[in-house]
RODRENLUM-673925 format. One record per residue (C-alpha): residue number from 1; residue in one letter; x, y, z. Coordinates in steps of 0.5 Angstrom, whole numbers. Example, Ala and Ser with C-alpha at 12.3 -4.5 7.8 and 13.67 -1.06 7.14 Angstrom:
REM RODRENLUM-673925
<atom n="1" res="A" x="25" y="-9" z="16"/>
<atom n="2" res="S" x="27" y="-2" z="14"/>
END
This chain:
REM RODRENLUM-673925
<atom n="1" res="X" x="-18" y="68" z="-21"/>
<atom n="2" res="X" x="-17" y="61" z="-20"/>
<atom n="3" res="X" x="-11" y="59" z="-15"/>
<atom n="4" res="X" x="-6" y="54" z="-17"/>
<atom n="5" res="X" x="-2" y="49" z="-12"/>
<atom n="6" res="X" x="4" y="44" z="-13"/>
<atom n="7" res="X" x="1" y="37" z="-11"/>
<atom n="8" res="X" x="8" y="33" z="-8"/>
<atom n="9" res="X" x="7" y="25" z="-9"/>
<atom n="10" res="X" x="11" y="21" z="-5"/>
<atom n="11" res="X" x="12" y="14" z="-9"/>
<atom n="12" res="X" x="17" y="9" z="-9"/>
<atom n="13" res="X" x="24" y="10" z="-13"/>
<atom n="14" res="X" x="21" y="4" z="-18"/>
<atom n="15" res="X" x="15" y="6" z="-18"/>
<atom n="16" res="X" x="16" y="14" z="-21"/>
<atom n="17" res="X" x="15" y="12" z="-28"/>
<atom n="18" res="X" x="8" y="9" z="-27"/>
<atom n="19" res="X" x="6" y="14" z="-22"/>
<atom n="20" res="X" x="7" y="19" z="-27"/>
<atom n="21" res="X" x="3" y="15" z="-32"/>
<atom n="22" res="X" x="-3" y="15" z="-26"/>
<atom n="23" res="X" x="-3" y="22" z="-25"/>
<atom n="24" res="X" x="-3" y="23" z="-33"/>
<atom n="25" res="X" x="-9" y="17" z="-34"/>
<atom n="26" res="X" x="-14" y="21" z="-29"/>
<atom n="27" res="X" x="-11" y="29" z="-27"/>
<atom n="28" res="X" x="-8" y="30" z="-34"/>
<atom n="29" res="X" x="-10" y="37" z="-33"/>
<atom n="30" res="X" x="-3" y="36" z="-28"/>
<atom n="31" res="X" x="3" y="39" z="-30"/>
<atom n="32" res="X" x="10" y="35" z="-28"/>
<atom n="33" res="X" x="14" y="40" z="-24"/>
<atom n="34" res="X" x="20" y="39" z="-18"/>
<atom n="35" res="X" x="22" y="32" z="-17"/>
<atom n="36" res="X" x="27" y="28" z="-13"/>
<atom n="37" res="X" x="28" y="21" z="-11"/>
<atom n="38" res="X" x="21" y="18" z="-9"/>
<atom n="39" res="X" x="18" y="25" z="-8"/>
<atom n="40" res="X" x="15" y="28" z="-14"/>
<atom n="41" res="X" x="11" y="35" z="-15"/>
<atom n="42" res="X" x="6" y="37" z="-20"/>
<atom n="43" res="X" x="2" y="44" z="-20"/>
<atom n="44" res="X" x="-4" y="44" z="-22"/>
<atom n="45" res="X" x="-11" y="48" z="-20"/>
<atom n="46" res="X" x="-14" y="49" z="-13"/>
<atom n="47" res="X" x="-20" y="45" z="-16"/>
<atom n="48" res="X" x="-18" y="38" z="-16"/>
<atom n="49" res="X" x="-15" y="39" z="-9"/>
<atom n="50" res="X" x="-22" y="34" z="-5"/>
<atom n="51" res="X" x="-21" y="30" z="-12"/>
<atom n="52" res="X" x="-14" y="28" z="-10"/>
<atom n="53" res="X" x="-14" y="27" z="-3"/>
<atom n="54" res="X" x="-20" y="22" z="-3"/>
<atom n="55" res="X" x="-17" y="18" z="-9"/>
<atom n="56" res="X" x="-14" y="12" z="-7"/>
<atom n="57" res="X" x="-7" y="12" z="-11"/>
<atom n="58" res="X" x="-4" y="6" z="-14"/>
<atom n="59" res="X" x="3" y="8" z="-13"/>
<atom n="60" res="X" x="3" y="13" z="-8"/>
<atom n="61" res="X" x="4" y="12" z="-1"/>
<atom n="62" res="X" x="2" y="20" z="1"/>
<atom n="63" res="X" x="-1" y="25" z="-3"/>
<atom n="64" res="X" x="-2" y="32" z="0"/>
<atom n="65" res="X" x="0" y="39" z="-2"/>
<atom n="66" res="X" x="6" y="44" z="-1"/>
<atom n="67" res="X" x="6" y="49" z="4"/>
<atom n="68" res="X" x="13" y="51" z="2"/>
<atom n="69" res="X" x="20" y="48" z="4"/>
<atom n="70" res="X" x="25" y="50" z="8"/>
<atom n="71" res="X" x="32" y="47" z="11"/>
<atom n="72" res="X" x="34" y="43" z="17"/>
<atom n="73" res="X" x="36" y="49" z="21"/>
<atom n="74" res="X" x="29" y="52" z="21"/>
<atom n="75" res="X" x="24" y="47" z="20"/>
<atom n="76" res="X" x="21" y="46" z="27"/>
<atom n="77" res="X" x="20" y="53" z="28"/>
<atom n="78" res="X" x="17" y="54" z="22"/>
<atom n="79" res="X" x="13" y="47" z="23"/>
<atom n="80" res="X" x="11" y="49" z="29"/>
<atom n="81" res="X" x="8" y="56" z="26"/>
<atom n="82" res="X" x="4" y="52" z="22"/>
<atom n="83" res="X" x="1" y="48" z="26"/>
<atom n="84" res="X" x="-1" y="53" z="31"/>
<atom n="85" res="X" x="-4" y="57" z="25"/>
<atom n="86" res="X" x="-8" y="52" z="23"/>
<atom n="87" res="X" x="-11" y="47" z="26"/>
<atom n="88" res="X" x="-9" y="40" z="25"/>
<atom n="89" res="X" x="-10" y="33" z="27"/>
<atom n="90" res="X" x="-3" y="31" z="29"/>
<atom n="91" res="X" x="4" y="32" z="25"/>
<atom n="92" res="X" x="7" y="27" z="20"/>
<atom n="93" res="X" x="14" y="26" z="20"/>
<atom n="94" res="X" x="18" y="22" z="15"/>
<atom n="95" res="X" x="23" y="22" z="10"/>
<atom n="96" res="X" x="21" y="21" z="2"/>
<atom n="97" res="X" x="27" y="16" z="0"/>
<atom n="98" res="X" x="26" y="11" z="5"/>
<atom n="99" res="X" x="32" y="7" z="3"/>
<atom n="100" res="X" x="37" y="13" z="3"/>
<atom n="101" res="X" x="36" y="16" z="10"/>
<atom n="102" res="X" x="34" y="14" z="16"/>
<atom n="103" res="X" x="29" y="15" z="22"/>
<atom n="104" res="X" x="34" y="18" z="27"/>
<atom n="105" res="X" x="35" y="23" z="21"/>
<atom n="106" res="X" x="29" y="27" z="22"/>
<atom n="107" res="X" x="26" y="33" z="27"/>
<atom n="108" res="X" x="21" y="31" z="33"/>
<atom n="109" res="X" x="16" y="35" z="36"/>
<atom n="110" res="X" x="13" y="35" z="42"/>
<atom n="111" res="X" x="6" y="37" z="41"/>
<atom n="112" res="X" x="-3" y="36" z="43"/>
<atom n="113" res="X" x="-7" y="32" z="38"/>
<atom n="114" res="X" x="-13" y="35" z="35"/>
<atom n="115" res="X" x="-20" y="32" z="33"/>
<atom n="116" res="X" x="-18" y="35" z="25"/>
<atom n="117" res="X" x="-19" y="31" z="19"/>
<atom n="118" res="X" x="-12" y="35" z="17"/>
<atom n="119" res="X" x="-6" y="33" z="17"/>
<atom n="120" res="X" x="1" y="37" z="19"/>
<atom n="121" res="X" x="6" y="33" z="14"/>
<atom n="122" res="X" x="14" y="34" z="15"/>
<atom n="123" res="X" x="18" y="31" z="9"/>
<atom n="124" res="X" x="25" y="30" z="9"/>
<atom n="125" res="X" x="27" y="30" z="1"/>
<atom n="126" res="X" x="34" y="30" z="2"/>
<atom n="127" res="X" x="40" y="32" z="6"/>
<atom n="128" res="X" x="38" y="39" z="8"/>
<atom n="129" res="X" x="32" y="40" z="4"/>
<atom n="130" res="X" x="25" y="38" z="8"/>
<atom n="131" res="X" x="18" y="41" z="5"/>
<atom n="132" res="X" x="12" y="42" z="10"/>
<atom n="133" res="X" x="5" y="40" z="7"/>
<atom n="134" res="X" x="-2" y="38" z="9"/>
<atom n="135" res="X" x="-7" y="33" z="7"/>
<atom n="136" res="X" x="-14" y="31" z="9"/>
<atom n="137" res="X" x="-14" y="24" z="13"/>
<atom n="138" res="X" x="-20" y="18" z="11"/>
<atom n="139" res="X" x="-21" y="12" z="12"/>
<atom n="140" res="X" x="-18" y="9" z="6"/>
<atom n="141" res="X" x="-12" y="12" z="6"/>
<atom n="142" res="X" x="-6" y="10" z="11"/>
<atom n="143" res="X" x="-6" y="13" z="18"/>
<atom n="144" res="X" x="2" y="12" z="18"/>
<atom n="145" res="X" x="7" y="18" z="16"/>
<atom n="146" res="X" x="10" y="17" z="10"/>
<atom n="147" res="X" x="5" y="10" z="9"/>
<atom n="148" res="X" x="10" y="7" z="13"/>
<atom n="149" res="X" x="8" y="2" z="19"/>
<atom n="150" res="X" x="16" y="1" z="20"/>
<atom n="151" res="X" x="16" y="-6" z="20"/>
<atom n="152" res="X" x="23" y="-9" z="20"/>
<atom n="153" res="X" x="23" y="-15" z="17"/>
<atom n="154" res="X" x="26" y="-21" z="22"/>
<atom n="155" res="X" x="32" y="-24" z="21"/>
<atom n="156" res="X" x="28" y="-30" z="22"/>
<atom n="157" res="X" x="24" y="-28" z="15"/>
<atom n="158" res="X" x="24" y="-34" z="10"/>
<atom n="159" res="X" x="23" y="-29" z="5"/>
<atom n="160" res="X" x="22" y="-21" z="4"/>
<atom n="161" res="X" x="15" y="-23" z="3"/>
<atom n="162" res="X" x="14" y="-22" z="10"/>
<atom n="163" res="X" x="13" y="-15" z="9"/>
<atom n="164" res="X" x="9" y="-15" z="4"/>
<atom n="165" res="X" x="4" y="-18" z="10"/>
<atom n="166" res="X" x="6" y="-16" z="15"/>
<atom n="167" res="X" x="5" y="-8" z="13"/>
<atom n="168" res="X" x="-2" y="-10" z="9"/>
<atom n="169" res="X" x="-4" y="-13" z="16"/>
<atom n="170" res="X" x="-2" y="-7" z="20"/>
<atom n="171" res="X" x="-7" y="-2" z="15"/>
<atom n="172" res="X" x="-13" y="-8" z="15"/>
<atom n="173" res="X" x="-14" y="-10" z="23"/>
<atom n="174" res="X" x="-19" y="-13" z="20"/>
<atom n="175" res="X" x="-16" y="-18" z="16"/>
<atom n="176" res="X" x="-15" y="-21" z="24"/>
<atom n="177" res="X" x="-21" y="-22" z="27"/>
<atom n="178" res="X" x="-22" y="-28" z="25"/>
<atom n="179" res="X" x="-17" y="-34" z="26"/>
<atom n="180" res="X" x="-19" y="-39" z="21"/>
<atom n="181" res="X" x="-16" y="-42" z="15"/>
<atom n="182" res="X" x="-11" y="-39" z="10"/>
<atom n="183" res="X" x="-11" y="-40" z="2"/>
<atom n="184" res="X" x="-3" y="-37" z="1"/>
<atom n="185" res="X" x="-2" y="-37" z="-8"/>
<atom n="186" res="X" x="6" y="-36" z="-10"/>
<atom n="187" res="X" x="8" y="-38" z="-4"/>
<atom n="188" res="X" x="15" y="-40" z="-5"/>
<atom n="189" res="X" x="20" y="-39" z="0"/>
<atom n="190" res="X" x="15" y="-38" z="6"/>
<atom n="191" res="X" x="16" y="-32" z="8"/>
<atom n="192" res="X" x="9" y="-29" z="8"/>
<atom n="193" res="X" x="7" y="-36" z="10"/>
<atom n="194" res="X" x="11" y="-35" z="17"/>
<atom n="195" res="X" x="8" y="-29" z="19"/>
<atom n="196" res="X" x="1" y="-31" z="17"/>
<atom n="197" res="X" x="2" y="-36" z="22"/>
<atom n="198" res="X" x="6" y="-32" z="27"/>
<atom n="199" res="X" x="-2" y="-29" z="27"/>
<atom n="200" res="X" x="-5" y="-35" z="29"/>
<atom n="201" res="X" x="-8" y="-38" z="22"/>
<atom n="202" res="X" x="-7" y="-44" z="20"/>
<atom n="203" res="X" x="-4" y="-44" z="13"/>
<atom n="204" res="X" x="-4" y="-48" z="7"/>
<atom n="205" res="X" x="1" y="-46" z="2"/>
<atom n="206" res="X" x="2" y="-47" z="-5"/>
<atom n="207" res="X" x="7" y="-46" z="-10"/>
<atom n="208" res="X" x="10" y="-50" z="-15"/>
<atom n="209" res="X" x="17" y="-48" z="-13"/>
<atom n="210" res="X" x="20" y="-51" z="-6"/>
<atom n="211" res="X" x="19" y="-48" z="1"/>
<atom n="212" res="X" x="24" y="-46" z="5"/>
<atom n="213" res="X" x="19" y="-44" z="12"/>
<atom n="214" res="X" x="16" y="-51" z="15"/>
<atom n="215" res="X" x="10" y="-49" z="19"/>
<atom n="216" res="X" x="5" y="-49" z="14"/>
<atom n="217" res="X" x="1" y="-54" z="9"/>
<atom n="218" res="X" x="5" y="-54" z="3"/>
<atom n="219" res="X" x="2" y="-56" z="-3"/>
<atom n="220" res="X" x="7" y="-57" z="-9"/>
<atom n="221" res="X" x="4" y="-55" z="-15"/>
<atom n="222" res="X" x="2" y="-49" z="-21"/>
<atom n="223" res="X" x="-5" y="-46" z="-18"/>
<atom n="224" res="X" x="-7" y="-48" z="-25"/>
<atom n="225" res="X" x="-8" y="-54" z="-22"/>
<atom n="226" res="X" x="-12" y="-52" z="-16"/>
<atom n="227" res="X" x="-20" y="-55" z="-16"/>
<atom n="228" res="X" x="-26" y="-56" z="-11"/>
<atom n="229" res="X" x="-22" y="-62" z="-7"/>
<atom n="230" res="X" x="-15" y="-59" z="-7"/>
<atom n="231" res="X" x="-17" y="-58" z="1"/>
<atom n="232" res="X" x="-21" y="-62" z="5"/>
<atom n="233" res="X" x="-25" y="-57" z="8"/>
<atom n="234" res="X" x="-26" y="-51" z="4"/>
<atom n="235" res="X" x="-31" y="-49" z="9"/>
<atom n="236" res="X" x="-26" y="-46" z="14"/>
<atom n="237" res="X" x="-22" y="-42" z="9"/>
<atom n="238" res="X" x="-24" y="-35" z="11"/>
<atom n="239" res="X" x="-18" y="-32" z="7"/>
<atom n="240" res="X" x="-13" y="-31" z="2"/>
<atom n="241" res="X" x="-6" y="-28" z="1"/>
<atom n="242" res="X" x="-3" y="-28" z="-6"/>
<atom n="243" res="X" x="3" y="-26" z="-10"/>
<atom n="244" res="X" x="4" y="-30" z="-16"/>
<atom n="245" res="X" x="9" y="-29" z="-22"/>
<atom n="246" res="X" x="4" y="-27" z="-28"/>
<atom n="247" res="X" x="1" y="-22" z="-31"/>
<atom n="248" res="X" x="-4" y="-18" z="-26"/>
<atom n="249" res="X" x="-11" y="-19" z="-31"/>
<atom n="250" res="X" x="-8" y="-27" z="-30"/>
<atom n="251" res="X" x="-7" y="-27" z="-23"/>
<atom n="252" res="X" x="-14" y="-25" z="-21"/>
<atom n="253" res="X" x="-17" y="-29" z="-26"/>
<atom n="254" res="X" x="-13" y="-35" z="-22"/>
<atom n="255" res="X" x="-15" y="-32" z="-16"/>
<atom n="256" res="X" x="-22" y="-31" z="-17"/>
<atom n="257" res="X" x="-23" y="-38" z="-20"/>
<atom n="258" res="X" x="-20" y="-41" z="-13"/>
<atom n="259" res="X" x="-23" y="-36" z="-9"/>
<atom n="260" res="X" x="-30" y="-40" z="-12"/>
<atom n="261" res="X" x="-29" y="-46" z="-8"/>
<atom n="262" res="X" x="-30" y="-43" z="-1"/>
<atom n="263" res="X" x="-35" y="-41" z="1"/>
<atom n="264" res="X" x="-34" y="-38" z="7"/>
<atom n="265" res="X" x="-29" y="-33" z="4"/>
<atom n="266" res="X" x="-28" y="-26" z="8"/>
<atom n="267" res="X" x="-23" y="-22" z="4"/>
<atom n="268" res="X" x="-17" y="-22" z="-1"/>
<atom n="269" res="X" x="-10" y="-20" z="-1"/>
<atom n="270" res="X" x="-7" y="-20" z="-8"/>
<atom n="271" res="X" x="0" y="-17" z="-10"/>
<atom n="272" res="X" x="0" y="-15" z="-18"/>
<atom n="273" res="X" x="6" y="-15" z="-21"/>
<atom n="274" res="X" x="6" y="-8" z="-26"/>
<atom n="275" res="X" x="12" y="-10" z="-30"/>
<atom n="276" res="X" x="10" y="-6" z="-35"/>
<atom n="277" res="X" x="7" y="2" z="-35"/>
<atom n="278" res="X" x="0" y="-1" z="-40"/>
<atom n="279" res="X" x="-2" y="-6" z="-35"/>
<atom n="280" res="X" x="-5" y="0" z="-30"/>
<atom n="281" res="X" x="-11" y="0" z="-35"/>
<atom n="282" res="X" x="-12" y="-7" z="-33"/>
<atom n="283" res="X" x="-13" y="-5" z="-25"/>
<atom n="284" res="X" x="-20" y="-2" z="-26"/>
<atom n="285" res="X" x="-22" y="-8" z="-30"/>
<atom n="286" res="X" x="-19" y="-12" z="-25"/>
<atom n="287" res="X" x="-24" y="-8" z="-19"/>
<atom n="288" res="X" x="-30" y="-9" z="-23"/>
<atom n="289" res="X" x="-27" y="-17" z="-24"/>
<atom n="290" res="X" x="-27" y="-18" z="-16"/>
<atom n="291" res="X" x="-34" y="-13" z="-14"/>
<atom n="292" res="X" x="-38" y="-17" z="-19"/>
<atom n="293" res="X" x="-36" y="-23" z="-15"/>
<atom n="294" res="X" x="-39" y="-20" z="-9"/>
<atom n="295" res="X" x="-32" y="-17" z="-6"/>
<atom n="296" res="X" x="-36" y="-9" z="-4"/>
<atom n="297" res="X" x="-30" y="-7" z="-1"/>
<atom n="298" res="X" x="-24" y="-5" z="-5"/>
<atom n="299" res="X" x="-17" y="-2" z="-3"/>
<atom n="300" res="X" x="-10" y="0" z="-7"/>
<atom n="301" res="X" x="-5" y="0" z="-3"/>
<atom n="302" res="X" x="2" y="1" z="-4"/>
<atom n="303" res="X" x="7" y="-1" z="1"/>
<atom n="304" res="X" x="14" y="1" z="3"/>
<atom n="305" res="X" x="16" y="-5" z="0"/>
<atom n="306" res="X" x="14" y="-5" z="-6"/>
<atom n="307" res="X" x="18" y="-6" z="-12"/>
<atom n="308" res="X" x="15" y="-5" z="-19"/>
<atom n="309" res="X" x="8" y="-7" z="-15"/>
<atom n="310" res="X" x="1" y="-5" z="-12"/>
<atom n="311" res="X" x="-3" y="-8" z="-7"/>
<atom n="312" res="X" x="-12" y="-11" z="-9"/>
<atom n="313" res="X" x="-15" y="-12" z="-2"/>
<atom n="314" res="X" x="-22" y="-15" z="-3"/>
<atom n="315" res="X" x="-27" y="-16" z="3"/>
<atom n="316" res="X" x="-34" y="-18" z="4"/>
<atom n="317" res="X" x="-38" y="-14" z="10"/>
END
């Protein structure tokens, strides 16, 4: 008898309706089941568990599947009786709705780490309600509970952009290994610029809208504008960061087109605008779009502060 499980997909609040359409595209043999805020659950055979885990979803910081749910009286006990039945890498903790409770909210546990690829997960749905679950810990999935570093944006900031870098850095360590020079797109008001200078790389900022942060070359102009001379040593360009106000399909055609100019480009970071349920389609074609141009590597991610939007990170090895 094939065995049925309920799948949870914990998302942020803007982002249910595209989530819904994701887990429609690629699992439609998926049925919706128990919802709240940012915590979605859907049931579906045991089959598509591995598929599930490895994919990396769009719109959904983690996916795992349910071990029951309890209330916040018993949850440590019962937590804990898992984790000892099984064995498990360590125990996530977190809640699904990241605007409405806070990390002091939350039940701590005490607990020897092992090497599993599995994961204990703790989630906090609301007020008295916390399910437990599991999923499986790869690469290319976020290694925060919940997919949250829990970056608290300076109040420095020029912008809530910072976040949007500082919470892809913190996944990518990568993107840090070499301190060069940075192409930034849509970068008005400078909030990403300062955090990528707060990482030690020169940056060169380029937006039709007026800065508020000055620690960067700023160049004021519409990246339809950008050719082979707009910077004067291409050679030194080792990435680019990009969060342009138009549609996904133009703005990677943009940035592929800038990206052309530097020869030395290691990586990509592009933040695309899904405004509408359709443009899903749009993102497969815009991974092939970056793999044709020599970008092997390819990651979704989304953040915690993320609206109606998903992350593309690109890299050559």
């Amino acid at each position: 008898m094939n065995e049925e499980l309920f799948y949870y997909f914990n998302t942020n609040l803007e982002c249910e309706d595209l989530l819904k359409k994701e887990v429609e595209l690629f699992f439609p043999e998926l049925r919706l089941s128990y919802s709240r805020p940012c915590f979605l659950t859907f049931k579906g055979s045991a089959f598509f568990k591995d598929r599930i885990f490895k994919r990396q979803w769009f719109f959904a910081r983690r996916v795992g599947v349910s071990l029951g749910r309890t209330n916040g009286s018993e949850i440590e006990a019962k937590a804990h009786r898992k984790y000892e039945e099984n064995k498990y890498r360590t125990i996530h903790v977190w809640n699904a709705n990241l605007t409405q409770y806070k990390s002091t909210d939350l039940p701590t546990f005490s607990l020897s780490e092992s090497d599993s690829e599995m994961i204990l997960d703790v989630i906090k749905v609301r007020t008295d309600e916390f399910w437990i679950g599991e999923h499986r810990h790869f690469a290319h999935i976020s290694p925060f509970a919940g997919g949250d570093p829990q970056i608290v944006l300076p109040e420095s900031a020029a912008s809530r952009a910072y976040l949007k870098w500082a919470e892809v850095f913190a996944h990518f360590s990568k993107l840090s290994q070499v301190k060069a020079t940075i192409v930034e797109l849509g970068a008005a008001p400078g909030g990403g610029s300062q955090f990528l200078v707060e990482q030690n790389f020169k940056v060169v900022a380029i937006d039709p809208g007026l800065m508020k942060y000055e620690g960067a070359r700023y160049l004021q102009m519409p990246v339809q504008d950008i050719n082979r001379k707009t910077i004067d040593n291409p050679q030194s360009v080792v990435g680019m960061a990009v969060d342009m106000n138009l549609s996904p399909l133009q703005s990677a055609k943009e940035t592929l087109r800038v990206q052309s100019y530097y020869p030395e480009l290691q990586w990509v970071i592009i933040n695309l605008k899904m405004t509408k349920v359709e443009l899903i389609d749009a993102l497969k074609k815009i991974e092939k779009q970056f793999r044709d141009s020599l970008f092997p590597n390819i990651s979704f991610l989304s953040l915690p502060s993320h609206k109606r939007e998903v992350m593309l990170i690109a890299y050559r090895d």
